[in-house]
N, C-alpha and C positions, 0 to 999 in steps of 0.2 A: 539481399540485405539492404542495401542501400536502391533504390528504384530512381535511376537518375535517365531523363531521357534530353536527346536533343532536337528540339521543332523550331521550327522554321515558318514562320506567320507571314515571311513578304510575298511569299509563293514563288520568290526567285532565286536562282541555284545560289546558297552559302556561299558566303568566304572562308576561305581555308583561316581556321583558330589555332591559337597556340595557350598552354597554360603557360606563363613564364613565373619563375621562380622569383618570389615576394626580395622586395632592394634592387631589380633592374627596370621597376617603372612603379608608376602612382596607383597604377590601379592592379591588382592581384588578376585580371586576365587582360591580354593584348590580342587585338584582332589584327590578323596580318594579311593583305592580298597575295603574299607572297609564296609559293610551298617552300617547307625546310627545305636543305640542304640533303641531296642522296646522300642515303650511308656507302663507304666507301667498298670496292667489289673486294669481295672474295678472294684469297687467298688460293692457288690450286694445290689439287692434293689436299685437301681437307671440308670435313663436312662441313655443308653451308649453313646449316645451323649456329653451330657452335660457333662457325668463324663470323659466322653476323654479330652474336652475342659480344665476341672479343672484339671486334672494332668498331663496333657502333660508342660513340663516346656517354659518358655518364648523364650529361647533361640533357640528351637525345631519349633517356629512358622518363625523362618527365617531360616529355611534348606531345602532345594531343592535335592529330592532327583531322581535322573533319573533312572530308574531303565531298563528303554527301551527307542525305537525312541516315543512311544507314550505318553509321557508324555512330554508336554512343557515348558517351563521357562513362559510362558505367564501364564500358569493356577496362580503360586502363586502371580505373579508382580500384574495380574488385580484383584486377591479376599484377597490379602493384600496391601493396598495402603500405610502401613507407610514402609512396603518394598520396593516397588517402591520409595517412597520418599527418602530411604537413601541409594539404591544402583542409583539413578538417573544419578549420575555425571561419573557413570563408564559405557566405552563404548560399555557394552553390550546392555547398554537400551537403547532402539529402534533401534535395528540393529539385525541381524539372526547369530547366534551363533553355530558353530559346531566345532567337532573333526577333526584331521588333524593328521599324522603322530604323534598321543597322547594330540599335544600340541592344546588348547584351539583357536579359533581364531573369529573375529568377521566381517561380511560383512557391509560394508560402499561403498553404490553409484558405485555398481560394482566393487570395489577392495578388497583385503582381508589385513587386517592389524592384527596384530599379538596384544594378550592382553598387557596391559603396554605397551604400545607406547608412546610418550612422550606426553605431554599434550600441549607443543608447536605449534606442525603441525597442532593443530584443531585451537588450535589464531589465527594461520601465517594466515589460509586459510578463520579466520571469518575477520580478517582485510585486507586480500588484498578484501575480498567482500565490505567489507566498503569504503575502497578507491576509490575501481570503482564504484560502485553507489555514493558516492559524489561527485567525480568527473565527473560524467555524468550528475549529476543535476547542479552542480557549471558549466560547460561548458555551457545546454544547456538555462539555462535560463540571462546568459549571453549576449546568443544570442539574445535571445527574450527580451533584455533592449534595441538592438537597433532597432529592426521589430516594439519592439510594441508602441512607442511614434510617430516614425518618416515613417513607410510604408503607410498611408494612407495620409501623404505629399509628400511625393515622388510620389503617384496615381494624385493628385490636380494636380501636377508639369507636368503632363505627356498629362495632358489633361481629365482627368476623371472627371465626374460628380459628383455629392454627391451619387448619386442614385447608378454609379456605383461601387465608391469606395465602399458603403456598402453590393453591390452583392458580389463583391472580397471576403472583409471579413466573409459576411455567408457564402461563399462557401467554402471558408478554414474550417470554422468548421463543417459544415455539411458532407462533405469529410469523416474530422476528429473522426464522428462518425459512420460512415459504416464503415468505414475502422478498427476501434478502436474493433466492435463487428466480423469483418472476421479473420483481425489475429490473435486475442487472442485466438479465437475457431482453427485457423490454428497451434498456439503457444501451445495448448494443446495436439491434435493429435501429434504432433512430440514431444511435452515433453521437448524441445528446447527451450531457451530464449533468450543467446544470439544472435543467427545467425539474427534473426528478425529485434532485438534491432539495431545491428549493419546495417543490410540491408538498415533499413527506415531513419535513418538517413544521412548515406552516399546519397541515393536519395534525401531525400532533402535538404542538402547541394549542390546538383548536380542542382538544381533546383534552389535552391538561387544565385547561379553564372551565371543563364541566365539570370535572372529578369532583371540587368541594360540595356540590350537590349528588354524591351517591350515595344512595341508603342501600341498594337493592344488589345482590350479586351475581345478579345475569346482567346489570348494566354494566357495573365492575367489569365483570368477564370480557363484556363487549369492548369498554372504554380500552383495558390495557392491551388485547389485544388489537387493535387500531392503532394505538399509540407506538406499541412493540414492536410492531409493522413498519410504522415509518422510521422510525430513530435506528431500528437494524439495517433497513434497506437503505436510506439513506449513508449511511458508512462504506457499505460495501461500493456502490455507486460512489463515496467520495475518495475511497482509494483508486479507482481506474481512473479516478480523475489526475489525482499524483500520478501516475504511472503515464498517464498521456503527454502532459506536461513534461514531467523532469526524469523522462525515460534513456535518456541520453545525458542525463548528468549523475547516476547512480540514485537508482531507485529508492533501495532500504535507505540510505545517508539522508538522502532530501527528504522523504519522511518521515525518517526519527525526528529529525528538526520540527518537522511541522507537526509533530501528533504529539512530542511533550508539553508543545501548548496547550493541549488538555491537561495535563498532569498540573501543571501550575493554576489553570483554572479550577479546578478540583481543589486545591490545596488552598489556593488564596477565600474559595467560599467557607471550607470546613472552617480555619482558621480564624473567619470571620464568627462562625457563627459558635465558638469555642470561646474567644473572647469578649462576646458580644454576651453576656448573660440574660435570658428572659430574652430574647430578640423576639418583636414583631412580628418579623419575617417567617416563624415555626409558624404560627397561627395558619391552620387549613389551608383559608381564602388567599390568604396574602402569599403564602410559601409557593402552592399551583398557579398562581397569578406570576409569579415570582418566576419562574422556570419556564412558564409558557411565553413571557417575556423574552427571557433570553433563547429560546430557541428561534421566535421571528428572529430577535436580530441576527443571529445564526443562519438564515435563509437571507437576510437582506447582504450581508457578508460574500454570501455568496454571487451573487450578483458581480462582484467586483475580480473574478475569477475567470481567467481567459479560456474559450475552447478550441480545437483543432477536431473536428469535425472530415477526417479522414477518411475515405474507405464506405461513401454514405452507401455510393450503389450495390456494394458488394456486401455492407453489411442489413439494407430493406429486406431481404431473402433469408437471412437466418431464421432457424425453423428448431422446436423444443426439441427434436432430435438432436442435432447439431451441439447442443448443451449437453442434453443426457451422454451423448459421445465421449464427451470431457471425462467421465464416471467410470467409462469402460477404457481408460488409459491408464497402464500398470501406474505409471510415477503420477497423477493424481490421484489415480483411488487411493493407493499408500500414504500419502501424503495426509491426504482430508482424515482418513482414520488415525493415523498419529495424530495429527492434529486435537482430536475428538479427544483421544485420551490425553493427550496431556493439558487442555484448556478445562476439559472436567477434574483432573485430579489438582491443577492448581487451584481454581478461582474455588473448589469448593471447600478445599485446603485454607483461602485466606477469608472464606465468607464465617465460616467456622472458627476462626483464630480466636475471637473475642467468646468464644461459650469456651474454647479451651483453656484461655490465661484465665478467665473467670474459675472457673474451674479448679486451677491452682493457687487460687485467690489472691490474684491480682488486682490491685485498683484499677478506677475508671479513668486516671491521668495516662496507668502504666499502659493500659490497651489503646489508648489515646496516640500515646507515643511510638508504640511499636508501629502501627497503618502509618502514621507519619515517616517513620524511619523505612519503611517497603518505598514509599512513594517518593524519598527523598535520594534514594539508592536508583531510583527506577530513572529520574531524569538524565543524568549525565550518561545512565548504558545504552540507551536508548538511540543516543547520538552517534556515542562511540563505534558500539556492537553494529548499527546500520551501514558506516561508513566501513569498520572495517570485511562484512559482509562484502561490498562494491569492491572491495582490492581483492580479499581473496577467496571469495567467493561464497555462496549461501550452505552449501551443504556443512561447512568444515565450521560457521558462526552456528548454524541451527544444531553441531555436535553437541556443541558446549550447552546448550540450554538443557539437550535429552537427556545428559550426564546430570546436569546440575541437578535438576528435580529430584530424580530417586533420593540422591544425595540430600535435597533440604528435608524430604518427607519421612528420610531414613532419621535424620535428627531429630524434626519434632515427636515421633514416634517415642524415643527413645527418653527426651528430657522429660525432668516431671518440675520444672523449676521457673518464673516465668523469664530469668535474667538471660539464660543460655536461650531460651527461644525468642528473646528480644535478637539474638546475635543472629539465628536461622534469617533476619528478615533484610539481615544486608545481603543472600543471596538473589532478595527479588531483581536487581539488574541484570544476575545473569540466566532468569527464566523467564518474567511477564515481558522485560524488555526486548530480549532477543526475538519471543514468539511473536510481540506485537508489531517488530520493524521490520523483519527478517520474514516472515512469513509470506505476507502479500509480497512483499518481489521475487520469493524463491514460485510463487503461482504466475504470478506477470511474466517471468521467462521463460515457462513452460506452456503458456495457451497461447495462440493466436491473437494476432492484435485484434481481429473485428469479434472476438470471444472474451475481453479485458475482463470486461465489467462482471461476465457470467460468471467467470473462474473466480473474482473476489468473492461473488455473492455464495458459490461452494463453498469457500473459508472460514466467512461469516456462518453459512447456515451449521455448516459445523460447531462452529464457536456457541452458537445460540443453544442448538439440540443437547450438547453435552452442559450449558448453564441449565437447560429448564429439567432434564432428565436426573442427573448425577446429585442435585441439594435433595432430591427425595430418596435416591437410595441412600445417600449419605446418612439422613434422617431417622431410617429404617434402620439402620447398622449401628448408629450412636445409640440408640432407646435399648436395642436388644443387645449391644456390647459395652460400651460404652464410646468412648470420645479416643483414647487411644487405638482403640480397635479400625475407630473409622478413619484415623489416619494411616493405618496399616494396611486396608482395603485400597485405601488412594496411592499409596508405596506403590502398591503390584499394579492397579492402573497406570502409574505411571513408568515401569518397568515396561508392559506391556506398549506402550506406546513408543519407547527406546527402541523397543524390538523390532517393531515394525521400522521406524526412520533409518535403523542402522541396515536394515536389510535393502531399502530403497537407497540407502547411500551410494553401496555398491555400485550403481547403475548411474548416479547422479555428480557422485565427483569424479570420475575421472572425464565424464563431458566437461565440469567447468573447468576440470583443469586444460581442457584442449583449448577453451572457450579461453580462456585469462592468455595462452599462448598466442591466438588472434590476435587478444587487444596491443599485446606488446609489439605486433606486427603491420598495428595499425587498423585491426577490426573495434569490430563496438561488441564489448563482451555481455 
């Protein structure tokens, strides 16, 4: 768990160390030439065990004593955990610890920083992480407020068919998810996350500034799947980037925070361009101009993103078996398939919304309002739902989502009216929000660290295959049933996908609950 070792750089025999307990000196460890104090002997008549235990004093249960290189600071940390719990916050734990010309020092991500260093430089370096990951999600989903209402009018506009404007579209996500499952296993060998991040996005940025010149639809085809490519892989790749970072401060919680940045970027362009009548910015040239802009700056953001580059040697040798491995592991194959159904029975659920309030003859304010009221519900769960996943765990927050769905799908199924299905869309915080915070950490606790990025990009590819697969049978099911029907179709997918979570739960809460027992004992849950 923790990999803490003790070396010794002067190449001459150690002094005997002490950890001494934080308020009897300036510095949180004291080097002593001195050895403690014998424990006192033995009682007779009684086992020595036990009778060590009863009079060895309390104080003596938290001294570390090195007596050579072969004694580790690891042995007491992992068989006392209320020690680990209270020396946690000091920068020996989980970092390699050794001697240096006397003075104590501790290894941090390839550098060496000296004990007592200020407490500062670990803020500065968790918030400039935050900044850039906010900022990468507030840029690119900004972008994606203007792609995702208005690129399948702009394909009508051009000459495209229905048929093919929906090829376009699966082939973006279908792209999205081989590509999603290459880089992250690519993004793990090299231990790298930036360079990626940054890469796929500048490409399709590069890509969205061709688009106002397609006429032809094998260029089409080609552009979005290129594009599809980068903007999925690049996410999967920015989540094992949360997860290396702020793996140790609650996964899901630190990225609800940083991914409702998107939400509000999304919100503040729609809004913009709701109130902005006739906007410039709609025009073709200027709109792909417009989005390819903000995804460089999206990649320049990045930049400003610390990494911890871990594990390089051990992860050069990762090999496509080793990922495919991941696949033949009961708790994620189950996982990725729930998943599958339920991101296909939602997103096609809310892609579909606006043909069904149409349908009940709803105004264009009303369907306006409702995607507003999903996305305005979706913020504050997002934070919530993530944080309280980190307390009590991923399986019992990811309950409530597999319950919720049937449940909103069961409603809209059922309403014929657009006022009560305005009311269906205050449940989005407890389905897109839960699946979208709660997800990737409940993957991140179950793969291997030097497999992060793989395991995202399974998530994602899943997420992508049921967006590009599920709007065509959907489409197929509304023509030949009608629109109520196709939400009855998505009900039992989303059932089915209940089915399966609830069945993987079995197996999966009563580990977190051993797992949340640790943390109380001073493990990292």
């Amino acid at each position: 768990m923790y990999a803490l070792t003790v070396a010794f750089a002067s190449g001459v025999p150690p002094p005997t160390c002490r950890v001494v307990p934080p308020g009897t000196s300036t510095s949180p460890l004291r080097v002593s030439r001195f050895p403690p104090p014998p424990p006192p002997p033995p009682q007779p008549n009684s086992d020595s065990a036990a009778s060590a235990a009863r009079h060895t004093p309390h104080h003596a249960r938290e001294t570390l004593c090195c007596r050579n290189e072969n004694l580790m600071l690891a042995n007491l940390l992992l068989s006392e955990p209320h020690v680990l719990r209270k020396y946690s916050h000091y920068p020996i734990i989980g970092t390699c610890a050794g001697f240096h010309k006397g003075r104590m020092f501790a290894k941090k991500s390839q550098k060496w920083y000296p004990f007592g260093a200020s407490q500062w430089r670990k803020e500065a370096v968790l918030l400039r992480a935050k900044v850039s990951i906010a900022g990468y999600y507030f840029l690119l989903f900004a972008a994606v407020a203007f792609t995702h209402p208005f690129f399948p009018v702009f394909l009508r506009e051009r000459g495209f068919s229905y048929g093919q404007v929906g090829a376009v579209l699966s082939v973006f996500s279908l792209t999205g998810a081989v590509a999603s499952i290459l880089l992250g296993w690519r993004s793990d060998q090299a231990r790298r996350r930036r360079r990626y991040i940054i890469g796929t996005m500048l490409v399709g940025a590069a890509g969205y500034v061709l688009f106002p010149y397609v006429h032809s639809f094998g260029v089409a085809l080609l552009l979005a799947a290129v594009i599809g490519g980068c903007i999925m892989s690049s996410q999967s790749v920015m989540m094992a980037l949360v997860v290396d970072l702020f793996r140790h401060q609650g996964t899901a919680g630190s990225f609800g925070q940083l991914r409702v940045f998107g939400t509000i970027g999304y919100l503040l362009v729609l809004l913009t361009l709701v109130l902005w009548q006739n906007s410039p910015l709609l025009e073709p040239s200027r709109m792909f101009s417009s989005v390819a802009l903000l995804l460089a700056l999206s990649a320049l953001v990045v930049l400003l993103a610390p990494e911890k580059p871990e594990e390089v040697e051990e992860s050069a040798h990762l090999t496509v078996n080793e990922v495919v491995y991941l696949l033949h592991r009961r708790d994620i194959a189950l996982y990725i398939v729930a998943h599958f159904c339920f991101v296909g029975a939602l997103m096609t659920a809310t892609a579909n919304l606006s043909l069904y309030l149409q349908w009940m003859q709803a105004s264009k304010p009303f369907i306006s309002l409702a995607y507003m009221t999903s996305a305005l519900f979706e913020m504050p769960f997002m934070i919530a739902m993530g944080k309280l996943s980190d307390r009590i765990g991923r399986t019992r927050v990811l309950a409530i989502a597999f319950i919720a769905l049937p449940v909103r799908l069961l409603l809209l199924t059922l309403f014929r009216a657009p006022v009560p299905v305005l009311l269906t869309q205050t449940m989005h915080g407890l389905t897109f929000s839960i699946i979208t915070a709660v997800s990737m950490a409940f993957i991140a606790d179950r793969v291997e660290p030097r497999l992060r990025a793989s395991g995202q990009g399974l998530l994602m590819a899943a997420a992508s295959l049921a967006s590009a697969t599920m709007p065509v049978v959907a489409g197929l099911i509304a023509d030949a049933w009608g629109l109520p029907a196709l939400y009855g179709t998505l009900l039992a997918l989303s059932l089915i996908g209940a089915g399966v979570f609830f069945t993987l739960a079995r197996q999966t809460a009563p580990a977190e609950a051993s797992m949340r027992v640790a943390a109380q004992t001073g493990g990292q849950a």
